[in-house]
The first five atom37 places (N, CA, C, CB, O) and aatype in JSON, in Angstrom:
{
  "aatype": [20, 20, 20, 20, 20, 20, 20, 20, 20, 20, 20, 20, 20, 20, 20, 20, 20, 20, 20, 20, 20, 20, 20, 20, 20, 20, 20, 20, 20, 20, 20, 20, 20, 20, 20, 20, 20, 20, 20, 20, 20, 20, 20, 20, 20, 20, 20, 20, 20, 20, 20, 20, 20, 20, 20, 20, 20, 20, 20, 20, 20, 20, 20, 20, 20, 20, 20, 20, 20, 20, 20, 20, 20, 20, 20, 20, 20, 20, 20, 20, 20, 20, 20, 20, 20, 20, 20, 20, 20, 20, 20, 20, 20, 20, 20, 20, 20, 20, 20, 20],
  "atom_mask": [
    [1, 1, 1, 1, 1],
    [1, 1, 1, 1, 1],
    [1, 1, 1, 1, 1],
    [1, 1, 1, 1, 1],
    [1, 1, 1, 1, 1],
    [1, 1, 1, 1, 1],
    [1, 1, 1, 1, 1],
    [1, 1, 1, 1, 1],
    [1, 1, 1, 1, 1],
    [1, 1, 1, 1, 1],
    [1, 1, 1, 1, 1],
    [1, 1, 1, 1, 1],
    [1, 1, 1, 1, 1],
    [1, 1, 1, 1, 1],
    [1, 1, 1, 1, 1],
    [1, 1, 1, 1, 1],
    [1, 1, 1, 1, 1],
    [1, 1, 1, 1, 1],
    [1, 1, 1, 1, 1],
    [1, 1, 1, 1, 1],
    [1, 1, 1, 1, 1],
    [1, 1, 1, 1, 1],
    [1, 1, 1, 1, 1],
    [1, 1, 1, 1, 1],
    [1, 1, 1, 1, 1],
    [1, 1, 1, 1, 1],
    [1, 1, 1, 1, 1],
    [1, 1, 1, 1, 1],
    [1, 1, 1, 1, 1],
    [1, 1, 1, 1, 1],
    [1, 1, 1, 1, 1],
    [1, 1, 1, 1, 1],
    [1, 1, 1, 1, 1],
    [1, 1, 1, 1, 1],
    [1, 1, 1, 1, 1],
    [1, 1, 1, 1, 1],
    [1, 1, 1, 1, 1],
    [1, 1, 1, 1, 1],
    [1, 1, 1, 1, 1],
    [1, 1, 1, 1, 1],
    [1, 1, 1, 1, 1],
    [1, 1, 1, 1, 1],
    [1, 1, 1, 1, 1],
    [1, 1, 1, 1, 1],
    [1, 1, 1, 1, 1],
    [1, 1, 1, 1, 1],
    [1, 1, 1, 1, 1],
    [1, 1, 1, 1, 1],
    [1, 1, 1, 1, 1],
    [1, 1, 1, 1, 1],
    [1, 1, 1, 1, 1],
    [1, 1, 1, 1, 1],
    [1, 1, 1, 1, 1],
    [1, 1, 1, 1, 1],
    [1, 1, 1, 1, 1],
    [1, 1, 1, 1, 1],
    [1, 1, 1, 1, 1],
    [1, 1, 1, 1, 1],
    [1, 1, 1, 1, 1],
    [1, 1, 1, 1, 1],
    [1, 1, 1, 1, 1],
    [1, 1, 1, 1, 1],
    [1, 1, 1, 1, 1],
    [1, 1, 1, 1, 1],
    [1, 1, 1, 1, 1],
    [1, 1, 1, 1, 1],
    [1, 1, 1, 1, 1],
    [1, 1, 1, 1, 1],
    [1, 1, 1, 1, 1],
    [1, 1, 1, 1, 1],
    [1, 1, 1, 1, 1],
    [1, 1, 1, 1, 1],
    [1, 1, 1, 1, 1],
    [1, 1, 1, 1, 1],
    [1, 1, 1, 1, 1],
    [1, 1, 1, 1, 1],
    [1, 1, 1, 1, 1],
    [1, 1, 1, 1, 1],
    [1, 1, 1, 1, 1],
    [1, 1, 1, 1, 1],
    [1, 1, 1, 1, 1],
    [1, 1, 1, 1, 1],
    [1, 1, 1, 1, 1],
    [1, 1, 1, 1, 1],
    [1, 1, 1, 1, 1],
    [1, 1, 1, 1, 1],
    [1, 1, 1, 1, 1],
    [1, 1, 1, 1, 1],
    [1, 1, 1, 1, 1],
    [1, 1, 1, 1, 1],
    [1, 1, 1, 1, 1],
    [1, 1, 1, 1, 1],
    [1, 1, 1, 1, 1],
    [1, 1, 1, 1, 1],
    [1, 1, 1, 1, 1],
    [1, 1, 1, 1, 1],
    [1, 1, 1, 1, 1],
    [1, 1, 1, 1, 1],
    [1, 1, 1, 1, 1],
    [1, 1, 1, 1, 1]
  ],
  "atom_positions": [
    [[4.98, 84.94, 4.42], [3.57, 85.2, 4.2], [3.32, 86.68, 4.37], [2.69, 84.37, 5.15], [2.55, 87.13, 5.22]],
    [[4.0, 87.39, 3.54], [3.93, 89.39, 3.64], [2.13, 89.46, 3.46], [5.07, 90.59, 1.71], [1.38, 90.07, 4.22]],
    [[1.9, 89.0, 2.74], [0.59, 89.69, 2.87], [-0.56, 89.29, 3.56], [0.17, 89.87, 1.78], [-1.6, 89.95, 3.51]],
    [[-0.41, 87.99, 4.36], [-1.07, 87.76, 5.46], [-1.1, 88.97, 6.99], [-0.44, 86.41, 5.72], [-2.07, 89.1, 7.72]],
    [[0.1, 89.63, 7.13], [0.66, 90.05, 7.84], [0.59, 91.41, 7.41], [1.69, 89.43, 8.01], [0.6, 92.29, 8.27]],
    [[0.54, 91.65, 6.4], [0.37, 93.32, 5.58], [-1.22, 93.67, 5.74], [0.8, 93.3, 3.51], [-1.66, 94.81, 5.88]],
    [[-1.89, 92.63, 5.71], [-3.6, 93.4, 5.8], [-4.13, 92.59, 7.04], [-4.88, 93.06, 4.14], [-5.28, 92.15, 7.09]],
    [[-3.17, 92.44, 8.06], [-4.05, 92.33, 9.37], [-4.42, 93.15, 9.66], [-3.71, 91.96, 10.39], [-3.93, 94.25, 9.4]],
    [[-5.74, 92.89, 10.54], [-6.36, 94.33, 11.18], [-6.91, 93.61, 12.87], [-8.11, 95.14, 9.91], [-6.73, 92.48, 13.34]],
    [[-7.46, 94.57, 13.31], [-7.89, 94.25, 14.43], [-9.14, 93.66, 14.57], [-7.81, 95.18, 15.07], [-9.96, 94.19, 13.81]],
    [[-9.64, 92.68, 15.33], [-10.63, 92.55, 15.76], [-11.98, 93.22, 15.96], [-10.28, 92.34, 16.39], [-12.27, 93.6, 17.09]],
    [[-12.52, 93.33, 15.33], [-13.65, 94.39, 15.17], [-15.2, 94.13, 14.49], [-13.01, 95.46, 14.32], [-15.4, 94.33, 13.29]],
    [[-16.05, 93.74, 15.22], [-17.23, 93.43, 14.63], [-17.17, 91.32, 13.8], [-17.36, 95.0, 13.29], [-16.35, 90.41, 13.98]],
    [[-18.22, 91.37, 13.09], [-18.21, 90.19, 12.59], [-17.91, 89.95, 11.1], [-19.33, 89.72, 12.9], [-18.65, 90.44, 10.25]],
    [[-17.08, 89.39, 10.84], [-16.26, 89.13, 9.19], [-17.22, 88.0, 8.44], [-14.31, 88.33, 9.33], [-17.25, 86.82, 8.77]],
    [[-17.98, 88.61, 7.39], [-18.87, 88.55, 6.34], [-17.53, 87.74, 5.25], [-19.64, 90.34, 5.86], [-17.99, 87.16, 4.26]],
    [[-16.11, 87.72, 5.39], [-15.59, 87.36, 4.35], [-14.15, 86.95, 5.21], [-15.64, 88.52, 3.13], [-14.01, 87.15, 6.41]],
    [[-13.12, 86.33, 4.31], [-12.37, 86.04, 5.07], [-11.4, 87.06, 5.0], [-12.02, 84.86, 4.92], [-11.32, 87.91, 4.11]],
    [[-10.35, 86.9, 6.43], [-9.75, 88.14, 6.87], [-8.34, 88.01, 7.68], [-10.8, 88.83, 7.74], [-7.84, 86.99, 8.16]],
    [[-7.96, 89.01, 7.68], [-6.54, 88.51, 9.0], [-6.75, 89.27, 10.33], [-4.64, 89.07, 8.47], [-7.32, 90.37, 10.36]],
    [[-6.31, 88.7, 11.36], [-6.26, 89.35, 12.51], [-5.06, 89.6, 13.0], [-6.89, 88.77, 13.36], [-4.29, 88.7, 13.34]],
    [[-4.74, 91.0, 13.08], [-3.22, 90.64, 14.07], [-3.33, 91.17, 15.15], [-1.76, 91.18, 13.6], [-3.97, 92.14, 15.55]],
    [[-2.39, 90.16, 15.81], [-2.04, 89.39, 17.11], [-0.29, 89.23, 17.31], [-2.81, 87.76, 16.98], [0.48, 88.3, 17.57]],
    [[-0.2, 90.44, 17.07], [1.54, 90.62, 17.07], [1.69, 91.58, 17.14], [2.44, 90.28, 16.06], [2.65, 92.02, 16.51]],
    [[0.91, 92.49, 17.91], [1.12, 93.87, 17.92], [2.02, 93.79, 19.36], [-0.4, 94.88, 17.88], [1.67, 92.96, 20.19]],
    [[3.16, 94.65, 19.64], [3.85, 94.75, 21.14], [3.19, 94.14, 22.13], [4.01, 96.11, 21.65], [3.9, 93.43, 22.85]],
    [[1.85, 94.2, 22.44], [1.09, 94.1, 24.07], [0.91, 92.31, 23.63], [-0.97, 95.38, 24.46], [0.44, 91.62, 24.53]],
    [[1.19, 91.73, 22.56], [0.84, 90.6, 22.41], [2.86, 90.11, 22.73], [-0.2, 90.33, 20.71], [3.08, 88.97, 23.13]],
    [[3.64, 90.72, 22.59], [4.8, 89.35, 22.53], [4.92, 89.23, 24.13], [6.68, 89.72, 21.61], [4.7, 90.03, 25.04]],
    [[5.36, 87.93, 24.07], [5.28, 87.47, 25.58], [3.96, 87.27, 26.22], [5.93, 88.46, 26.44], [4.1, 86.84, 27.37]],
    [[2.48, 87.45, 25.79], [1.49, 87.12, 26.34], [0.64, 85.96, 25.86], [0.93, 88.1, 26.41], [-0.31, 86.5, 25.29]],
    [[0.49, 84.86, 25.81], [-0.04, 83.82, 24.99], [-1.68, 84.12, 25.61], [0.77, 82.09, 25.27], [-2.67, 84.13, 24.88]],
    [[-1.71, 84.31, 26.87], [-3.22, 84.53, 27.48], [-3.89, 85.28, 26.28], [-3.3, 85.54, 29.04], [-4.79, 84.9, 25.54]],
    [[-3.07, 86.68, 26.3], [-3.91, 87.7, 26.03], [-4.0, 86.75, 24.08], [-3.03, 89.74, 26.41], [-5.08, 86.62, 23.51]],
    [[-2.8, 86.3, 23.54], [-3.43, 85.98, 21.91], [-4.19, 85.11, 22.21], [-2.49, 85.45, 20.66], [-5.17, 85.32, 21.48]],
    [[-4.49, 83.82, 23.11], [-6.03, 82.75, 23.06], [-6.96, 83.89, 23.09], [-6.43, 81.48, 24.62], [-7.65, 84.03, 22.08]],
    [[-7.1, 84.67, 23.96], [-8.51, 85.66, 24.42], [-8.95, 86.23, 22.82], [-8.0, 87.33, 25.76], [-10.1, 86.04, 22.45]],
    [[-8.16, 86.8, 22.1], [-8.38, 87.5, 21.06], [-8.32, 86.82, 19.7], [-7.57, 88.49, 21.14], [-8.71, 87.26, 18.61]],
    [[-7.57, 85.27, 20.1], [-7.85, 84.45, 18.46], [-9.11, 84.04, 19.31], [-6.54, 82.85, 17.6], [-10.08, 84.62, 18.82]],
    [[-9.39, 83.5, 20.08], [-11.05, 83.08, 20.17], [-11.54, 84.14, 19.39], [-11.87, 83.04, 21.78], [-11.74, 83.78, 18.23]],
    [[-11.85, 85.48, 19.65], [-12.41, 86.16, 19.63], [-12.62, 86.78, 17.93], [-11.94, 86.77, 20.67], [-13.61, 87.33, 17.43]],
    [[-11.65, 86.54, 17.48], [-11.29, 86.79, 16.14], [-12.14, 85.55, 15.64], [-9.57, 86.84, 15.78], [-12.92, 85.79, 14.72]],
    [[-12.09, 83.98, 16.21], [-12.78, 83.07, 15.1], [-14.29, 83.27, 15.28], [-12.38, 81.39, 15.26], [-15.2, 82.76, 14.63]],
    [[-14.38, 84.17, 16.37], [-15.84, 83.92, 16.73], [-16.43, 85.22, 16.16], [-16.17, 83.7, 18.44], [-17.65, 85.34, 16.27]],
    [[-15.73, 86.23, 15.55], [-15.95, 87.07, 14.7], [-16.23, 86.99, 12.93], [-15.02, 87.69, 15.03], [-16.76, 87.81, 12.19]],
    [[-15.68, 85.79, 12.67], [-15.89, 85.42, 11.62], [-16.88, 84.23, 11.47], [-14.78, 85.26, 11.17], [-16.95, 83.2, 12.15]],
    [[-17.91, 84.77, 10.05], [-18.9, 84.0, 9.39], [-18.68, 82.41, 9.3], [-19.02, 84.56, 8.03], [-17.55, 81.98, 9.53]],
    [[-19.47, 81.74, 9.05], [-19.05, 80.8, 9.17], [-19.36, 80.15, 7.1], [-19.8, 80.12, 10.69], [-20.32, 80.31, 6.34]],
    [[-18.07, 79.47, 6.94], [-17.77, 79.24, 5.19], [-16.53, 80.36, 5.1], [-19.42, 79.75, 3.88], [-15.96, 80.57, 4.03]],
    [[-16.14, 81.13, 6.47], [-14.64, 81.82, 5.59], [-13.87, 81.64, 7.03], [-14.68, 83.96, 4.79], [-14.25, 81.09, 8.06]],
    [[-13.03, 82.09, 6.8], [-11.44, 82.13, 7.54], [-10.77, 83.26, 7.91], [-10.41, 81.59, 6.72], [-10.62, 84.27, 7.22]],
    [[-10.32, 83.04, 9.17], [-9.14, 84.13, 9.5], [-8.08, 83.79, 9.56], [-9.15, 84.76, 10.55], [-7.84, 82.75, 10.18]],
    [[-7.11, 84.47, 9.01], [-5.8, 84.22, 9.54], [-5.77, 84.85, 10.69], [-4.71, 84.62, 8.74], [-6.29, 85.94, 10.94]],
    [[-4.76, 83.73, 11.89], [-4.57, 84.53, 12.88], [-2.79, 84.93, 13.05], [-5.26, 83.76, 14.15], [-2.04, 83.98, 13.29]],
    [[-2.4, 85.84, 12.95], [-1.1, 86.07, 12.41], [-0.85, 86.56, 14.29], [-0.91, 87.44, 10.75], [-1.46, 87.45, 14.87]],
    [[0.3, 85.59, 14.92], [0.68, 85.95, 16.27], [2.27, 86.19, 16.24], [0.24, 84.79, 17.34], [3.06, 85.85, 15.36]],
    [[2.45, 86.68, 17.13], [4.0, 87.07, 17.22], [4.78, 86.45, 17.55], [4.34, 87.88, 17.84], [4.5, 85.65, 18.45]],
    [[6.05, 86.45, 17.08], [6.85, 85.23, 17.16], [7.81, 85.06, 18.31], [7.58, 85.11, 15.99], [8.55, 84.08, 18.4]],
    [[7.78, 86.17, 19.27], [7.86, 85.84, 20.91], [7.42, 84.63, 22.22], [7.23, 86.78, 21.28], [7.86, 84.17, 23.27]],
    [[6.12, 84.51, 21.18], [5.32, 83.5, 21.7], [5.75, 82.39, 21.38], [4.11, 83.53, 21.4], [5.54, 81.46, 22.16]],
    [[6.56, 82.13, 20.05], [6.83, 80.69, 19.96], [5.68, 80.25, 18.95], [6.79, 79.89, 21.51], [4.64, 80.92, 18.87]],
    [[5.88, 79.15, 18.22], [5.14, 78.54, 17.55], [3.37, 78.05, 17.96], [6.01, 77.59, 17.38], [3.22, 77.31, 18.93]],
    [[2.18, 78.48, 17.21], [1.22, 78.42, 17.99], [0.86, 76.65, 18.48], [0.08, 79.24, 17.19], [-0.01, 76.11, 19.16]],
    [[1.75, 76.3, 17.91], [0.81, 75.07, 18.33], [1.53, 74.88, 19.8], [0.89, 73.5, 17.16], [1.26, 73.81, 20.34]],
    [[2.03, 75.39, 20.22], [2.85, 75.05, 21.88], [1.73, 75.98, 22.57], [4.96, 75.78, 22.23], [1.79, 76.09, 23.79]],
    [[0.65, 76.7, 21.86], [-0.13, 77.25, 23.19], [-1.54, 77.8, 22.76], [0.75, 78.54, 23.99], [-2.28, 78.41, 23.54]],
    [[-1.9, 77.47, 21.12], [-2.79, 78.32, 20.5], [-3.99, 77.0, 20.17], [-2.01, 79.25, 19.04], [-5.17, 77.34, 20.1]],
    [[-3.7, 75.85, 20.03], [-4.3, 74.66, 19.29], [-5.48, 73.71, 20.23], [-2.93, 73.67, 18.83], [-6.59, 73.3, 19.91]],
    [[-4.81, 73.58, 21.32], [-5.75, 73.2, 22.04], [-6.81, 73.54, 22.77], [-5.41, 72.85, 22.48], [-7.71, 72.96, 23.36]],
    [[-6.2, 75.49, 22.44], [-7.2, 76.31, 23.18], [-8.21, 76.55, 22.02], [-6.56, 77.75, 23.88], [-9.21, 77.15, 22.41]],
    [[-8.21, 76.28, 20.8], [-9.0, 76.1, 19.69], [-9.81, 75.43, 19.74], [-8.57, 75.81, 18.82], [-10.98, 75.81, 19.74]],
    [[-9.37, 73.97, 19.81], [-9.9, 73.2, 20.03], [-10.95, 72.5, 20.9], [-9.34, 73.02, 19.95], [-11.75, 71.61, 20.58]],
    [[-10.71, 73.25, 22.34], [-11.72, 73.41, 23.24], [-12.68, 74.54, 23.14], [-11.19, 73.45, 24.37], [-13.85, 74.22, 23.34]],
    [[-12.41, 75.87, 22.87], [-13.13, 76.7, 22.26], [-14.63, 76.43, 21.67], [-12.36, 77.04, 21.39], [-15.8, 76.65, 21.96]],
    [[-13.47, 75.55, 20.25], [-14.8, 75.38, 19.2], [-14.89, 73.72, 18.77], [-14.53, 76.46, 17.54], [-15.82, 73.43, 18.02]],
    [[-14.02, 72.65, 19.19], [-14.25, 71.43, 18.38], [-14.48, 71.64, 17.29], [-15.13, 70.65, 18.69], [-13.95, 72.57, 16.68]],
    [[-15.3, 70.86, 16.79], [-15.16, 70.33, 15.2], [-16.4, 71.61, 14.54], [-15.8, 68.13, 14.95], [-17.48, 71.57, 13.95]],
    [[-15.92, 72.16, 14.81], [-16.98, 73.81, 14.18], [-15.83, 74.55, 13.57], [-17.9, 75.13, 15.73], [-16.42, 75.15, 12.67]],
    [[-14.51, 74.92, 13.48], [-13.47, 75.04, 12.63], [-12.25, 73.92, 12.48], [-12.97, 76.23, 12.99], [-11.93, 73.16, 13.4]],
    [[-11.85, 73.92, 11.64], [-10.56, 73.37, 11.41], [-9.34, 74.56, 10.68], [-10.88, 72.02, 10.39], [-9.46, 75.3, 9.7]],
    [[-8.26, 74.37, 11.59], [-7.37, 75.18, 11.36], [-5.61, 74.62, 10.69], [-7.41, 75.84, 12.72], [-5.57, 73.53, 10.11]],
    [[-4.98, 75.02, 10.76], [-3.62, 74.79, 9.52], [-3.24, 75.57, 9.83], [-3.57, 74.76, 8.0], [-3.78, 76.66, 10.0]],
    [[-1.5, 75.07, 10.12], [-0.08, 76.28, 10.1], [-0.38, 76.73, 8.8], [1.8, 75.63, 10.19], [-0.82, 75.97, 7.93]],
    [[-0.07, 78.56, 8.51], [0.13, 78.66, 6.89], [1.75, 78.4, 7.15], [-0.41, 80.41, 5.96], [2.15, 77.24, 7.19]],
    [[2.79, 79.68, 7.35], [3.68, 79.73, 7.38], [4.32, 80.89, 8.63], [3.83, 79.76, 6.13], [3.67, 81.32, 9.59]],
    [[5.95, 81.29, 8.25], [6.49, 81.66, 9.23], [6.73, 83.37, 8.32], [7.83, 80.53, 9.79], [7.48, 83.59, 7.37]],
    [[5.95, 84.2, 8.91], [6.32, 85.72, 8.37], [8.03, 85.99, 8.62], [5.31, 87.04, 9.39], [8.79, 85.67, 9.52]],
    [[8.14, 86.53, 7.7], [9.75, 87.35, 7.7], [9.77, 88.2, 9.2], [9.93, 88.75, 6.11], [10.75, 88.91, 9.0]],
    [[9.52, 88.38, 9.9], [9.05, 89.24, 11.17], [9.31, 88.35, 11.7], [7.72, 89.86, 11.5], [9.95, 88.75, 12.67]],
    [[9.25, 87.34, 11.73], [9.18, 86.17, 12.83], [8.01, 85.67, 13.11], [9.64, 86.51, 14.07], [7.9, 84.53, 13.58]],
    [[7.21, 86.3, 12.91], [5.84, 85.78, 14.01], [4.66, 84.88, 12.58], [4.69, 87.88, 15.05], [4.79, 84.98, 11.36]],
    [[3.56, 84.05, 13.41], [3.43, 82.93, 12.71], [1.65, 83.24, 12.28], [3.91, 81.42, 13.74], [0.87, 84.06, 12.79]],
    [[1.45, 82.39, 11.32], [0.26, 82.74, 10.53], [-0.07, 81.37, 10.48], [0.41, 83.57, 9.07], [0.66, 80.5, 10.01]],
    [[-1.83, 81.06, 11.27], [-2.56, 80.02, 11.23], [-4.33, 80.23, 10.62], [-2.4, 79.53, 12.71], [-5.27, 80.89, 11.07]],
    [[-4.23, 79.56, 9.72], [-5.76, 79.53, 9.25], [-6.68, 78.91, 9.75], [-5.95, 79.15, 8.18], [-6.6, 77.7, 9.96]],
    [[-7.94, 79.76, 10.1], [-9.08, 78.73, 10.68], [-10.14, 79.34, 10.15], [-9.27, 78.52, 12.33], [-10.66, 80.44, 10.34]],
    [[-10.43, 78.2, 9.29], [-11.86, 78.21, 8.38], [-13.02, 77.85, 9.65], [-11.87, 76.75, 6.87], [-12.79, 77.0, 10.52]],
    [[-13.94, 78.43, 9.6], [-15.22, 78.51, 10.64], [-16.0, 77.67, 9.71], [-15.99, 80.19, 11.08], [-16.37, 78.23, 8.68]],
    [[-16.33, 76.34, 9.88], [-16.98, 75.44, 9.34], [-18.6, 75.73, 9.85], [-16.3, 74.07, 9.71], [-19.45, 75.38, 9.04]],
    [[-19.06, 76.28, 11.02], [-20.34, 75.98, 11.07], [-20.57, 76.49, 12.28], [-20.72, 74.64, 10.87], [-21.7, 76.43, 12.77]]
  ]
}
């Protein structure tokens, strides 16, 4: 998924459209705390009718061992999210459309 991972950007303000966040920058491998703190923060940055990818590093391991339930309590049934795939980098790309 190169271009999920090619136009991440940072967290910044509120996304009018859909977008990527990355969450694989160095201070993220090995920290799962710090990627929940900042994918919250990333879905709660985005509009609701679009999506972020949240592209995390693949140190962490697959998100659903630490990213899904913290979603899920977050926001319940106000997004629904989906593995996309596994970046050449290693690190992993999940979509969450902000339903409402």
């Amino acid at each position: 998924m190169a271009s999920a991972h090619e136009d991440a950007e940072t967290v910044d303000g509120v996304h009018q459209n859909s977008w990527s966040a990355n969450l694989e920058k160095d201070e993220h491998a090995g920290e799962r705390e710090l990627v929940v703190e900042e994918a919250v923060e990333a879905v709660e940055s985005t509009a609701a009718g679009y999506h972020v990818n949240l592209v995390t590093h693949g140190d962490n391991g697959h998100p659903e061992e630490y990213l899904y339930d913290e979603l899920d309590e977050a926001f319940g049934d106000s997004v629904a999210y989906e593995y996309v795939d596994q970046c050449g980098c290693g690190g992993h790309v999940t979509r969450v459309r902000v339903v409402s």
